[in-house]
MARKOL-872539 format. One line per field, with one value per residue (C-alpha): residue number from 1; chain; residue in three letters; y, x, z. Coordinates in nm, 4 decimals. Layout:
n: NUM  ...
chain: A  ...
res: ALA  ...
v: Y  ...
u: X  ...
w: Z  ...
This chain:
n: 1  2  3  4  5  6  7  8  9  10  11  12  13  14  15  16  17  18  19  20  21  22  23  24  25  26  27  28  29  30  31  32  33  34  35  36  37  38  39  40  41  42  43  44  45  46  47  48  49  50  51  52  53  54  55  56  57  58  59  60  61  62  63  64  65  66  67  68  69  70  71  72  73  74  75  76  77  78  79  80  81  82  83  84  85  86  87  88  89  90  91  92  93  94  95  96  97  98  99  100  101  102  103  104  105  106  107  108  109  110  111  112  113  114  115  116  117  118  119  120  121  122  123  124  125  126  127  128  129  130  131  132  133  134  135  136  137  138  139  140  141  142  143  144  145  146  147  148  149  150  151  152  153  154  155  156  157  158  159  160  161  162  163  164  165  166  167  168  169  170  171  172  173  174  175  176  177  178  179  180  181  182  183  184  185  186  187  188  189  190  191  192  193  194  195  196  197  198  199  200  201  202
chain: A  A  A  A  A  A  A  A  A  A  A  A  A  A  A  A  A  A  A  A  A  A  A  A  A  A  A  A  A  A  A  A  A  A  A  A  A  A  A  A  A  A  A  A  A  A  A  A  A  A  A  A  A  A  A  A  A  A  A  A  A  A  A  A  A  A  A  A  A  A  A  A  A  A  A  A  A  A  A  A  A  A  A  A  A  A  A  A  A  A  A  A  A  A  A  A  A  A  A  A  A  A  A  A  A  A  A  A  A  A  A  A  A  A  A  A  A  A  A  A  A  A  A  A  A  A  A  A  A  A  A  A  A  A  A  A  A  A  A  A  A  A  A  A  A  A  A  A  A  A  A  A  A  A  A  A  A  A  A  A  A  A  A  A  A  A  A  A  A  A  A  A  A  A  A  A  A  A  A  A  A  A  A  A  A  A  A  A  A  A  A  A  A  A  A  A  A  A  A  A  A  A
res: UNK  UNK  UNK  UNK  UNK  UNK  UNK  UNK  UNK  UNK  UNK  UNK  UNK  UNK  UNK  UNK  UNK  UNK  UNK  UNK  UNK  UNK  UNK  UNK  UNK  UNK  UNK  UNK  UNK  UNK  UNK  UNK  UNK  UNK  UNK  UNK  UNK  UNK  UNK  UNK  UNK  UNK  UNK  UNK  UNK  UNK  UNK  UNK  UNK  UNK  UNK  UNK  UNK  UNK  UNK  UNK  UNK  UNK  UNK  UNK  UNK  UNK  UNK  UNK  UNK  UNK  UNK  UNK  UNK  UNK  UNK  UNK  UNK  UNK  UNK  UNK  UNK  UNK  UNK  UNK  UNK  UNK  UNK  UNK  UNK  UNK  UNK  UNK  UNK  UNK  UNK  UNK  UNK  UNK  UNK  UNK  UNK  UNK  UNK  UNK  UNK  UNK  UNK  UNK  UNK  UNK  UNK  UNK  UNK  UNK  UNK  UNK  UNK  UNK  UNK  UNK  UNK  UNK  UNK  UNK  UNK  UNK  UNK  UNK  UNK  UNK  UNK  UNK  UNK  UNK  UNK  UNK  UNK  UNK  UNK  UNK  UNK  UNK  UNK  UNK  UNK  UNK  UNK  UNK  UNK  UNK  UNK  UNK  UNK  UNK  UNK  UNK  UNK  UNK  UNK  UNK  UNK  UNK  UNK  UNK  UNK  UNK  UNK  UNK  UNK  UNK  UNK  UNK  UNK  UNK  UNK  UNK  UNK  UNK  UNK  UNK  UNK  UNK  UNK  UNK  UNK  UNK  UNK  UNK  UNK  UNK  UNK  UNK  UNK  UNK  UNK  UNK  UNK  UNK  UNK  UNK  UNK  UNK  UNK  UNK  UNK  UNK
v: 0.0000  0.2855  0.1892  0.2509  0.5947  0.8137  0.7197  0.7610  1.1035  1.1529  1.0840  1.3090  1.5819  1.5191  1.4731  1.8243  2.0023  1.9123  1.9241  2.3445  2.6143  2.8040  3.0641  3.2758  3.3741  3.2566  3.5646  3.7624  3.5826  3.7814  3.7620  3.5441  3.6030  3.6112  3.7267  3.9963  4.3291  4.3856  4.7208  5.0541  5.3580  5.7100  5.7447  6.0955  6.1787  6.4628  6.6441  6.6920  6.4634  6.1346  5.8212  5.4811  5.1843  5.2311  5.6104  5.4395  5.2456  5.4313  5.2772  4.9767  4.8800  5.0012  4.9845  5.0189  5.0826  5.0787  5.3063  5.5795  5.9461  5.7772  5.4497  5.4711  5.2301  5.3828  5.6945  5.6083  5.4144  5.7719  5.9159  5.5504  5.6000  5.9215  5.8197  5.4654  5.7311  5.9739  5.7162  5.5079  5.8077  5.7752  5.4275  5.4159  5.3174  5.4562  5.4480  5.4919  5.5010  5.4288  5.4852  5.3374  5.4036  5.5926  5.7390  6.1210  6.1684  5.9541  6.1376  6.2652  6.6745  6.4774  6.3286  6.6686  6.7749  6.5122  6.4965  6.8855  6.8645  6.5572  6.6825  6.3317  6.3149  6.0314  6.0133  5.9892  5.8230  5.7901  5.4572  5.5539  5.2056  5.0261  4.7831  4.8054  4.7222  4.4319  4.2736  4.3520  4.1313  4.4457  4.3147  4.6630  4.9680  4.9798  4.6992  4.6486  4.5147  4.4942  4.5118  4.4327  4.5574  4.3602  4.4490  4.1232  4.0635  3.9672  4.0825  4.1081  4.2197  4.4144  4.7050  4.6162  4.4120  4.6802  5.0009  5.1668  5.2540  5.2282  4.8340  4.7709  4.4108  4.3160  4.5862  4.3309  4.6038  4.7791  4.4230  4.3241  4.6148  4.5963  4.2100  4.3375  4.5881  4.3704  4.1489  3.8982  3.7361  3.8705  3.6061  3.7139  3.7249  3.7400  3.8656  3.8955  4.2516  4.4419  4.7455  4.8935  4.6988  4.8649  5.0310  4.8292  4.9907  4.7420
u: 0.0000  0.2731  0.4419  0.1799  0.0798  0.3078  0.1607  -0.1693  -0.0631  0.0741  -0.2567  -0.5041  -0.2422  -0.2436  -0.6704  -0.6894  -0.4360  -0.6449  -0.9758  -0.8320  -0.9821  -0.7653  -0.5123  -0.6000  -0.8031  -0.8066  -0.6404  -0.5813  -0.3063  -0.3158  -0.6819  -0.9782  -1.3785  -1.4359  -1.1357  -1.1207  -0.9785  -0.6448  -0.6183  -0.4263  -0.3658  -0.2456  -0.2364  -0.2250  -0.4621  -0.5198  -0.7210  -0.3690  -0.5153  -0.4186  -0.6917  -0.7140  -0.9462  -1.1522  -1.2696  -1.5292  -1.7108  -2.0479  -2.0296  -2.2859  -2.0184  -1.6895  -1.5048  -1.1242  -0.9833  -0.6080  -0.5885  -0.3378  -0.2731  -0.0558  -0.2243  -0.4837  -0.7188  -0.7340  -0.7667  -1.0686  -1.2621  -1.2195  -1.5553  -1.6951  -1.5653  -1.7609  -2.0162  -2.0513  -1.9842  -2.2409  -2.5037  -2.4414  -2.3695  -2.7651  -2.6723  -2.4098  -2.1425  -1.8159  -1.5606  -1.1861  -0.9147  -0.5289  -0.2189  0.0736  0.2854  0.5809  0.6921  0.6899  0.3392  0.1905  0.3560  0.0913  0.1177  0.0170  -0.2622  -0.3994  -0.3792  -0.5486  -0.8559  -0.8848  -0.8889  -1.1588  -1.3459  -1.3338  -1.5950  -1.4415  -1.1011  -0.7842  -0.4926  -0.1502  0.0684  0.3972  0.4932  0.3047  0.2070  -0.1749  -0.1715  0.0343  -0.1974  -0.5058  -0.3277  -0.3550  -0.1800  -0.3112  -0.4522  -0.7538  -0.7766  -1.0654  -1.1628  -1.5075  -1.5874  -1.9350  -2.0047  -1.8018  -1.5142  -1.4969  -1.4203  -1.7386  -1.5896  -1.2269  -1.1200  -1.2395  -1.4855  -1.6604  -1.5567  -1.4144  -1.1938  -1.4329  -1.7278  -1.9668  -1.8268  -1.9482  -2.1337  -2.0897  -2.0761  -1.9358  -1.8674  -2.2574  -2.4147  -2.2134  -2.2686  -2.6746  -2.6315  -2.5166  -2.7267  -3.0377  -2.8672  -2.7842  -2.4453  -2.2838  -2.3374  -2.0142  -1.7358  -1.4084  -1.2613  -0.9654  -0.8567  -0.6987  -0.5225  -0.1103  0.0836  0.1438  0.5118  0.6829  0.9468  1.2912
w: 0.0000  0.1098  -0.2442  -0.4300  -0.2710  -0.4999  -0.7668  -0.6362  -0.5141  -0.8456  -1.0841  -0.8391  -0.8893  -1.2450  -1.2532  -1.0531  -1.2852  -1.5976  -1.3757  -1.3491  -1.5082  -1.7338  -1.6380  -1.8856  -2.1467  -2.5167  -2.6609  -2.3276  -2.2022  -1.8280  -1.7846  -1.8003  -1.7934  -1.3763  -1.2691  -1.0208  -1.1356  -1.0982  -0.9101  -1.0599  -0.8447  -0.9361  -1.2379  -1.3620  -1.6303  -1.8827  -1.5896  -1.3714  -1.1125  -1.0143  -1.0707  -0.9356  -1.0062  -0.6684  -0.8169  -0.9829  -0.7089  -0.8071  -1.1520  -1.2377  -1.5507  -1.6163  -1.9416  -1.9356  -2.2294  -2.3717  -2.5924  -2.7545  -2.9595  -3.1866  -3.3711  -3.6602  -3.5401  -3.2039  -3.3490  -3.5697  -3.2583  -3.0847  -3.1970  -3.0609  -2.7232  -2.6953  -2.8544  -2.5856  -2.2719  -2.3353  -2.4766  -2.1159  -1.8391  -1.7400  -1.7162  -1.4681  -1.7288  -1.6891  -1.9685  -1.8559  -2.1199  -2.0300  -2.2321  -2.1569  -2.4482  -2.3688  -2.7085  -2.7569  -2.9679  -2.6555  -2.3610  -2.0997  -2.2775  -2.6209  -2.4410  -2.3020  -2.6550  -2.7802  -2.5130  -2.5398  -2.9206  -2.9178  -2.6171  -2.4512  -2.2020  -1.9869  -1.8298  -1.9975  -1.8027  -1.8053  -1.6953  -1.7541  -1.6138  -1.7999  -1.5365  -1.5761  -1.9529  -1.8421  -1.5402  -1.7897  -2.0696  -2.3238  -2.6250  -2.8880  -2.8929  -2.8635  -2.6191  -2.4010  -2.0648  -1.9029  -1.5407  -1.3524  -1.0267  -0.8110  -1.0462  -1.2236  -1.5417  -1.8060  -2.1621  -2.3292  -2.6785  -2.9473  -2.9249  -3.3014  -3.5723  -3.7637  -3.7821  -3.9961  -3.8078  -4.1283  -4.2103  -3.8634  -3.8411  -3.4537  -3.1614  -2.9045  -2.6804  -2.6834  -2.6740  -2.3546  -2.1544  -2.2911  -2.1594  -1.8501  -1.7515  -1.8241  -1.5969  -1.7836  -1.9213  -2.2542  -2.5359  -2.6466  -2.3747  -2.5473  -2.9054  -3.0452  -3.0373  -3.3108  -3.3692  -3.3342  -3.0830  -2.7576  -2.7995  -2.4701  -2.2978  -2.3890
């Protein structure tokens, strides 16, 4: 009996490891649908004050989203982003959009430019670290992340299906926060986003 026990020990290990959920998602490679939030604290935005992920307790739904001044497609999902905030601020739907590219056209004065020029009407943050984009599995810009009330994660990926707004097919992004809100779960949960590469620091 005591010889056989390591290899008894040995196959429930191995049952439980592939009995495991995941560590990850299928294309975010950080994250998976569930997951608690990683947090992110002070993180100076285009408003000269500093933001952190527990500022936004009062939302129902918040929508991070990595983003930048510099890359086409996140450029031309701009008008989008205002568009989502101010058709969900009666809803208690908070958009929040992080940069975390450090190259000179994406430097926090580039960003103020940008936001003043646009008139974004949700926040505009800076991670000069980059650490958030790396605990939320952000791959591109834009890259988005989608977080219930209790801060857990029910949608990754892609905003739409496509960079120009009138070849637009699939709004993954609308239909999952319309999913949530009716309180139900997103039918879609996780796409694979697509834009510029985030520019990581070597």
């Amino acid at each position: 009996m005591l010889r056989k026990l390591p290899t008894l020990l040995l196959t429930t290990i191995a049952v439980l490891i592939l009995a495991s959920p995941t560590l990850a998602g299928k294309y975010n490679k950080a994250l998976e649908i569930g997951d608690g939030a990683p947090s992110w604290e002070n993180l100076k935005g285009v408003d000269d004050k500093e933001h952190s992920l527990d500022d936004y307790k009062a939302a129902k739904v918040l929508v991070v989203v990595f983003t930048c001044n510099s890359c086409p497609v996140a450029v031309a999902y701009e008008d989008r982003l205002i568009a989502l905030q101010k058709d969900y601020q009666d809803k208690e739907v908070q958009l929040v959009a992080i940069n975390v590219n450090n190259i000179p056209p994406d430097r926090l004065e580039k960003m103020k430019e940008r936001a003043a020029s646009k008139d974004f009407n949700f926040p505009y943050l800076y991670d000069a670290s980059q650490s958030s984009a790396k605990e939320y599995g952000a791959r591109v810009t834009p890259d988005v992340v989608v977080l219930d009330q209790d801060r857990n994660v029910v949608y990754l990926g892609a905003i739409d299906d496509n960079m120009k707004a009138d070849k637009v097919t699939k709004h993954y992004l609308r239909d999952a926060l319309d999913a949530l809100l009716a309180g139900k779960t997103p039918a879609t949960t996780e796409t694979n986003a697509f834009g510029c590469g985030i520019k990581w620091d070597k």
